[in-house]
C-alpha positions as CSV (number, residue, x, y, z in Angstrom):
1,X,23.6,81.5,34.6
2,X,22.1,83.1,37.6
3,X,25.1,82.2,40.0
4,X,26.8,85.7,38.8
5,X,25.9,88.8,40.5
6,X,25.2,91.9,38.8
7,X,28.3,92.9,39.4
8,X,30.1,90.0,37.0
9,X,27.2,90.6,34.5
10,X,27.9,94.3,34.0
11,X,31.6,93.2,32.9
12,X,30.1,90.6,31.0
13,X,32.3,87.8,32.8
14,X,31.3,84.5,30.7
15,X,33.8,82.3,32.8
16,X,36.6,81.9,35.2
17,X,39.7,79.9,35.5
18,X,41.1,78.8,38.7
19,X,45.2,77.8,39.5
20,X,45.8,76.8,42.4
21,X,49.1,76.5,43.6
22,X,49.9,74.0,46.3
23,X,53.0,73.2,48.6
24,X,53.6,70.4,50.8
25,X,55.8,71.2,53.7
26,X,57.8,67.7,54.5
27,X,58.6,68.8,58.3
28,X,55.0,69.4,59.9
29,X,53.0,67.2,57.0
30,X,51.0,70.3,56.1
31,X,49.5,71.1,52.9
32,X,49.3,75.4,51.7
33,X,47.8,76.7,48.7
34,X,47.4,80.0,47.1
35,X,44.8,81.1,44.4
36,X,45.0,82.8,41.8
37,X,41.6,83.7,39.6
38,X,41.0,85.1,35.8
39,X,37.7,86.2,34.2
40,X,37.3,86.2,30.7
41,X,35.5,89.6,29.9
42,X,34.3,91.0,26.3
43,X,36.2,87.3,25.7
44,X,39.6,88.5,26.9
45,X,40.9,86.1,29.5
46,X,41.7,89.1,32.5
47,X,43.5,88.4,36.0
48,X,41.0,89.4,38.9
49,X,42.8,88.4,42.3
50,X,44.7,86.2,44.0
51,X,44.4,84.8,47.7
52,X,46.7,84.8,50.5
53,X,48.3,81.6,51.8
54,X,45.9,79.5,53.4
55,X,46.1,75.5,54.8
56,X,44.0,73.3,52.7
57,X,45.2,70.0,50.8
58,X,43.8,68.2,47.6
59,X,41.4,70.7,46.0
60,X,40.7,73.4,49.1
61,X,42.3,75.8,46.8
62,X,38.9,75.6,44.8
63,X,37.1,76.3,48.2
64,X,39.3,79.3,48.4
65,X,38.8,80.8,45.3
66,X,34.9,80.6,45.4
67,X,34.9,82.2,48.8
68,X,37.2,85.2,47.2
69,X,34.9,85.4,44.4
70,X,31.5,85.2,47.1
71,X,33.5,88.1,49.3
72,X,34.5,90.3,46.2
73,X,31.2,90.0,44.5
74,X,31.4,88.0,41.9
75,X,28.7,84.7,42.7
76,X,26.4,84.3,44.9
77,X,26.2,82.1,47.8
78,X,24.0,79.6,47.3
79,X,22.5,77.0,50.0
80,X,23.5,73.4,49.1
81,X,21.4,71.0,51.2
82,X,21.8,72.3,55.0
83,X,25.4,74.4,53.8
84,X,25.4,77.8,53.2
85,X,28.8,79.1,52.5
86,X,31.0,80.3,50.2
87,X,32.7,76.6,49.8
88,X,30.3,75.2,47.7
89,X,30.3,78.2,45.5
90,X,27.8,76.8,42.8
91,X,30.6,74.6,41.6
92,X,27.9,71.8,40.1
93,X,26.1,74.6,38.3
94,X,29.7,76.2,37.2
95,X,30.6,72.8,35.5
96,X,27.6,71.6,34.3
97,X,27.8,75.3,32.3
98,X,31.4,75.2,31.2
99,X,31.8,78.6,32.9
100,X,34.9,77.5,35.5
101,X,37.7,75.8,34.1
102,X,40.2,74.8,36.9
103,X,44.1,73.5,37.7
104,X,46.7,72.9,40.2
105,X,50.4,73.4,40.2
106,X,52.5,71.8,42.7
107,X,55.6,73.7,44.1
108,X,58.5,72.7,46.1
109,X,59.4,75.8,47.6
110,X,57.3,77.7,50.1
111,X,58.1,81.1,48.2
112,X,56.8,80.1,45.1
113,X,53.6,79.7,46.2
């Protein structure tokens, strides 16, 4: 896949797996998620980073994680139509491989995020 950098291909990353983690905060009607990303390397599924609390509803948390793995060098940043950034991070091309495999867990608490 030519999405990875040299970087992921030297540590022979096949595939990642995204959670995202997601609370909803009743009093402002805001939506926060955190990320948290694995790479399975030499086929041993190995956590790589997490992300910081950021605002984003429904599936941001996938935009997140592909800009961490864009900023940590990981993909590349592709153009998609007039975008370039790190949100579309190849996700069509990711899928269509079976290289990102992806879920969300909702959370009541702001502390478990």
């Amino acid at each position: 896949m030519n999405a990875y950098t040299n970087k992921a291909k030297e540590m022979n990353i096949t595939a990642f797996t995204i959670k995202g983690v997601r609370w909803f905060q009743k009093s402002y009607g805001n939506t926060y998620h955190t990320t948290y990303i694995s790479a399975l390397i030499d086929g041993v599924w190995t956590d790589i980073g997490s992300t910081d609390k950021e605002y984003g509803y429904g599936e941001h948390y996938m935009c997140t994680a592909g800009q961490w793995l864009i900023e940590n060098g990981f993909i590349e940043n592709v153009e998609f139509g007039t975008l370039k950034d790190g949100y579309q991070f190849n996700s069509y091309e990711f899928r269509e491989n079976n290289a990102i495999e992806h879920f969300v867990q909702d959370v009541k608490r702001q502390k478990d995020l």
